[in-house]
Every structure is written in structure tokens, then in C-alpha cells.
C-alpha atoms as one frame of an Amber mdcrd trajectory, in Angstrom:
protein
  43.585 235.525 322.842  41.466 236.835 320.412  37.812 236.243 320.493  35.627
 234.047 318.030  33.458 235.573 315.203  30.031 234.075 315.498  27.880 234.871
 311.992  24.437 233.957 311.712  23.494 231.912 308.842  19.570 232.036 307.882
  20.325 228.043 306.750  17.472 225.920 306.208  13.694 227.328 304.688  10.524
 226.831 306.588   9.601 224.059 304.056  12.621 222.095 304.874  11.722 222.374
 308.492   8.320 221.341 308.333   9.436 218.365 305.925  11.723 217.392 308.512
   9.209 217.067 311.685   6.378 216.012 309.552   8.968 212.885 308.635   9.837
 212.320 311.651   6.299 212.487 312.500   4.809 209.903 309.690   7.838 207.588
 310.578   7.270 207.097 313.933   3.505 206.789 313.550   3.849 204.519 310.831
   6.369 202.532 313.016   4.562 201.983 315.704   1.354 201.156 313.608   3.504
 198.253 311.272   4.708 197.034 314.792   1.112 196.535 315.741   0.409 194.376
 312.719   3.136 192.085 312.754   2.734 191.397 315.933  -1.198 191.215 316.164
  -1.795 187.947 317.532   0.272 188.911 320.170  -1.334 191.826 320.977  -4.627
 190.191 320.864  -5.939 191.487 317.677  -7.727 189.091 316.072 -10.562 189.065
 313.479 -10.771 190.015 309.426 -12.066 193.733 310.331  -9.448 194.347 312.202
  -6.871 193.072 310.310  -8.389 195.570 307.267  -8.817 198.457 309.913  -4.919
 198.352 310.284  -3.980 198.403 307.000  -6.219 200.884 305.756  -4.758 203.334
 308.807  -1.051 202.191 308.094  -1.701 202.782 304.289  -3.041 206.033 305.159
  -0.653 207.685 307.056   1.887 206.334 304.187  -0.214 208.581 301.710   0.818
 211.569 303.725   4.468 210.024 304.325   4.562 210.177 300.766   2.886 213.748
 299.814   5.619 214.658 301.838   8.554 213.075 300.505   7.378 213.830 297.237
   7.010 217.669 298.370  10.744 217.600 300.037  12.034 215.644 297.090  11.107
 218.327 294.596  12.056 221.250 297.088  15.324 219.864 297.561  16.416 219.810
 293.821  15.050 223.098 293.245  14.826 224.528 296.320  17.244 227.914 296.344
  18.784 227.242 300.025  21.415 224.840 300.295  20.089 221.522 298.013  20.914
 218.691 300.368  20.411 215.964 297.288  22.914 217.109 295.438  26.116 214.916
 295.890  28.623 217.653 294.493  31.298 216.815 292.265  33.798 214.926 294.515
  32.021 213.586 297.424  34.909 211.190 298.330  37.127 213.861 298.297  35.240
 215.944 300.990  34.931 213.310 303.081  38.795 212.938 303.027  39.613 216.407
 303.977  37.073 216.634 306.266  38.198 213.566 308.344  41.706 215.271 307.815
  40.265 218.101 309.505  38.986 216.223 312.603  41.929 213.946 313.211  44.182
 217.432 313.054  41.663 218.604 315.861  40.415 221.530 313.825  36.356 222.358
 313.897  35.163 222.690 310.029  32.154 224.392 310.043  29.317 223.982 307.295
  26.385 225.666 306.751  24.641 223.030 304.986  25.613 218.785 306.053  28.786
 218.027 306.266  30.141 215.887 303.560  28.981 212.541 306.086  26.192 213.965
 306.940  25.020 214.545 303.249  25.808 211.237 302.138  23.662 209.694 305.270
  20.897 211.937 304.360  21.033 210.878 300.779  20.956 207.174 301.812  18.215
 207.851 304.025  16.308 209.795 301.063  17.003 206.540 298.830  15.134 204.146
 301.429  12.493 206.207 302.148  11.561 206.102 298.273  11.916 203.043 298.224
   9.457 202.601 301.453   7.624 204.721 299.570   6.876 202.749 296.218   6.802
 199.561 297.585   4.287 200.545 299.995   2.036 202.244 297.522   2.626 198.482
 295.605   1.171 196.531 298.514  -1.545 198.744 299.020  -2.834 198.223 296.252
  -1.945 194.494 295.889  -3.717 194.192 299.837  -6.812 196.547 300.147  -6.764
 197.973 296.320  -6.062 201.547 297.098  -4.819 203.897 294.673  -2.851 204.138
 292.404  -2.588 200.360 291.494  -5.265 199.240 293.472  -7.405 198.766 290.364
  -4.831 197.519 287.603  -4.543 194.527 290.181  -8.135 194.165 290.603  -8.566
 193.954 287.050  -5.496 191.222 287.017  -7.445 188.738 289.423 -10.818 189.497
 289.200 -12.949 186.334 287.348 -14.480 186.506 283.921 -17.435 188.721 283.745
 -17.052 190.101 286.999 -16.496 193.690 287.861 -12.984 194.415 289.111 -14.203
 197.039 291.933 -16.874 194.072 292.890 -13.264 192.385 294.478 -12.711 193.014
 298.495  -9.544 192.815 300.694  -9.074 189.339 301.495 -11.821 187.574 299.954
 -10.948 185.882 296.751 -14.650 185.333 295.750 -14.106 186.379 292.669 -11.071
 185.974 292.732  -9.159 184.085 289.623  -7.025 181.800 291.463  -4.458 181.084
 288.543  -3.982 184.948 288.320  -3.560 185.697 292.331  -1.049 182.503 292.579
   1.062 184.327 289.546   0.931 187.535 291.905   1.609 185.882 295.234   5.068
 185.474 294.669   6.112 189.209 293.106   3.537 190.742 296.020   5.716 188.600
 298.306   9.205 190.029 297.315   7.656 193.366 297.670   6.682 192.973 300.549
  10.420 191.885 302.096  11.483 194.834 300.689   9.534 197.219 302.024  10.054
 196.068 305.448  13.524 195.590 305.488  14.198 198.902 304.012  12.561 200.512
 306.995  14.777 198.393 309.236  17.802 199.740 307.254  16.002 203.253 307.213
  15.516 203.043 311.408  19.477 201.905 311.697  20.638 204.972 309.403  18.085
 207.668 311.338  19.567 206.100 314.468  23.188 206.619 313.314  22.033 209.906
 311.965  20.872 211.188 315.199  24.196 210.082 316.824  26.385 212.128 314.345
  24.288 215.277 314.665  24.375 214.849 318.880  28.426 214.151 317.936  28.636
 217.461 315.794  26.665 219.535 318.053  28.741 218.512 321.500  32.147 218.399
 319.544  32.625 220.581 316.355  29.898 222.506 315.668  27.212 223.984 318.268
  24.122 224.635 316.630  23.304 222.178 314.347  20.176 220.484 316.027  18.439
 224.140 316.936  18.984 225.213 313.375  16.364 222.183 312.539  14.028 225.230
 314.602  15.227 227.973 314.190  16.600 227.453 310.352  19.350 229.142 311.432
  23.336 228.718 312.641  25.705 230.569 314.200  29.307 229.996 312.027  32.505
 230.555 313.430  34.755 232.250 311.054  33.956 231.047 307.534  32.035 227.943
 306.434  33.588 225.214 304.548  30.738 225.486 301.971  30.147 229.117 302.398
């Protein structure tokens, strides 16, 4: 029987890498810290400060969530090293042959995603922008952080007041016709953004299952390279 060739593939960039655990980082963080305010009361937080103390920390840590998408976004259009946002020109038909591959028991080997994989990661890119803007939305619309914190303050602030005069949660000066026109819109916003991390947790989840699939069953290697940045190929790579 003649023996495999293993080649080493030098696969994903340092900047991918640290993308990848910083995300996984901000996500989790920023998780747990949405969990804590929807669920508040229950936890026994209680009072205005706190209430602002949350939401400043949550909006925070989504400033750095989205320096780093941003970052990862631009690297991975331009980057030199295998572009994982770029669909290809027949993504349908990879995922065809490659499911032809499985079911006839072969192990296609990529250096890059596989043709699933990419189109999960794509999906997952696509939720976490839109986490992204709506979040930067409702940070301004809630505690009038940057970048729209002050184009909403100047929406509802009262006649011959100073926008930056307006605080989180007090409507003092606050024109009431103007914040009941944004109420609804800050509303729909808001649905959004959470339910498109709910969606985002379900695809990382089913993401983490097909990479613990691949790496038991087709292709060692595949959650190391996320440290390493590198893979050991047998033979020759389907996108070699």
C-alpha cells in the first residue's frame, strides 16, 4: 500500500488569525453582556445608572467588535492568502461535486473552506454587519454615542436647546413629537439587531459542528490551522 503525501500549506495570515479569536472574543463578551440586560430585573439590576453603565460597556465592546470586522472585512477582499469573501464563479456547482465527493467516500481536501464552509462563513460575515450597523444605530439612538449619536440629538432636542445638553433616558429636553416619530424606526432596529445575533449564534454553532465534522472525518487539520495558519494536505488540494 503506498503511503500518503502530507504537504504543508502556510494557509491562513496572522491577521486572519487574530481576527478570528478576537471575534470570537467580542462575541462571547458581548453575549454574555446583552444577556445581562435583557434579563436585568432578573438578575437584580435595578436603577437608571445601571441600566446606562450596561449599555455604555455593551456599546463599547461593539466598537472594538466592529474595528475588527471592519479590519477583517477589508483584509479579506484584498488580503493575498486565500480571500474567504469571495463566492467564486459557481458556488452551487462546488457544492455539488463536493457532496459528490463525500457520498462516493472520497476525502477532498482544501486549503482554504470548503465550498459549505465558505458559504457559512459568508452568511456569518453578512449578520455580523448587520449586528454591526444596527448596533452602532441604537447607540446612538440610546446613549448618543458616535457616529449618529448627535444627528439624533439634534432630531429631538427642543427649540433653543443645545443638542449635546440631551442625556440617555431623560427626555427633558426632549421634543416629544420628534422622539414618538423615532420610537417606532429605533424599535425595528432594535428587533433586528437582536435577532440577527440569534441567527448569527445558530450559524457559529452549526459552524463549529462542520469544522469538528471535517476535522474527525475528511480532513485532519483544519481547527489547528486556526493556530498554527497552517495544514497538512494530502495529495493535491481541490483549490490548490
Amino acid at each position: 500500500m503506498a503511503k500518503a503525501h502530507f504537504t504543508v500549506h502556510h494557509v491562513w495570515d496572522s491577521p486572519r488569525r487574530i481576527f478570528h479569536w478576537l471575534n470570537v472574543l467580542f462575541i462571547l463578551t458581548l453575549t454574555f453582556v446583552g444577556l445581562v440586560m435583557l434579563n436585568k430585573s432578573a438578575l437584580g439590576i435595578h436603577g437608571l445608572e445601571a441600566k446606562i453603565a450596561l449599555k455604555t460597556l455593551h456599546v463599547v465592546l461593539g466598537y472594538g467588535f466592529a474595528l475588527n470586522l471592519i479590519v477583517r472585512l477589508v483584509w479579506g477582499c484584498f488580503g493575498c492568502i486565500h480571500p474567504t469573501l469571495r463566492l467564486g464563479r459557481a458556488p452551487i456547482k462546488d457544492i455539488i461535486q463536493y457532496q459528490s465527493q463525500i457520498t462516493a467516500q472520497q476525502k477532498p481536501q482544501y486549503l482554504g473552506h470548503n465550498p459549505l464552509g465558505k458559504i457559512a462563513v459568508i452568511i456569518m460575515f453578512i449578520l455580523m454587519i448587520i449586528v454591526m450597523v444596527t448596533g452602532l444605530i441604537r447607540a446612538g439612538t440610546d446613549i448618543y454615542y458616535p457616529p449618529l449619536g448627535g444627528i439624533f440629538q439634534k432630531w429631538i432636542v427642543k427649540d433653543d436647546y443645545e443638542p449635546t445638553a440631551i442625556k440617555p433616558y431623560d427626555e427633558t429636553l426632549v421634543d416629544q413629537q420628534a422622539i414618538a416619530q423615532l420610537k417606532p424606526y429605533k424599535s425595528v432596529i432594535g428587533k433586528i439587531h437582536l435577532y440577527s445575533v440569534y441567527v448569527l449564534l445558530i450559524m457559529i454553532a452549526l459552524h463549529i459542528i462542520g469544522v469538528i465534522k471535517t476535522e474527525i472525518s475528511l480532513q485532519p487539520g483544519v481547527i489547528s490551522a486556526m493556530v498554527s495558519g497552517k495544514k497538512w494536505i494530502i495529495g493535491k488540494a481541490e483549490d490548490e
